[in-house]
C-alpha positions, 0 to 999 in steps of 0.5 A: 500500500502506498502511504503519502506523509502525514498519513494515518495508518494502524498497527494493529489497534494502534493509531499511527502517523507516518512521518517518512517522505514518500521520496523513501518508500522504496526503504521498507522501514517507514518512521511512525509516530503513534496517535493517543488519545488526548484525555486532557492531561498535560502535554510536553509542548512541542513533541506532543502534537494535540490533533482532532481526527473526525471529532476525536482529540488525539495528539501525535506522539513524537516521544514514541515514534519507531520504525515499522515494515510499510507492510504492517500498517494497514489504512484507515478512513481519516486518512491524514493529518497534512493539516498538522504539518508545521507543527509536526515537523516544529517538534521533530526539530525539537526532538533533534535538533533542540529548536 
């Protein structure tokens, strides 16, 4: 299955994001964040990304983020979350870079 960036997958019964540039499809282990859902405790801003999927208040989680076989995620019908790119891509600055 092809997978455009930003996309939500699932693993099983998790939620996933998939952060890998699909210029590195070809590369069988794709980088994904999971998806939980946002129960109103406190986020660590910037690596904890709130997130709306249909009328569901998730957040992206970039401190549980893996690389997975593109073969075990399996699509879902919401099917991305480009609306959330800056700052997704804000917070794996973060992660890496500090900033």
């Amino acid at each position: 299955m092809k997978f455009e960036h930003f996309d939500l997958g699932k693993i099983g019964e998790q939620r996933v994001v998939l952060l890998t540039n699909p210029l590195f499809h070809e590369i069988d282990a794709l980088l994904v964040a999971t998806l939980k859902p946002h129960t109103g405790r406190k986020l660590i801003t910037g690596l904890q990304i709130p997130v709306v999927v249909g009328d569901e208040a998730l957040f992206v989680d970039l401190l549980d983020m893996g690389s997975v076989s593109s073969s075990r995620i399996k699509s879902v019908a919401f099917t991305s979350l480009a609306s959330y790119r800056r700052e997704i891509k804000s917070g794996l600055d973060l992660l890496v870079d500090g900033f």
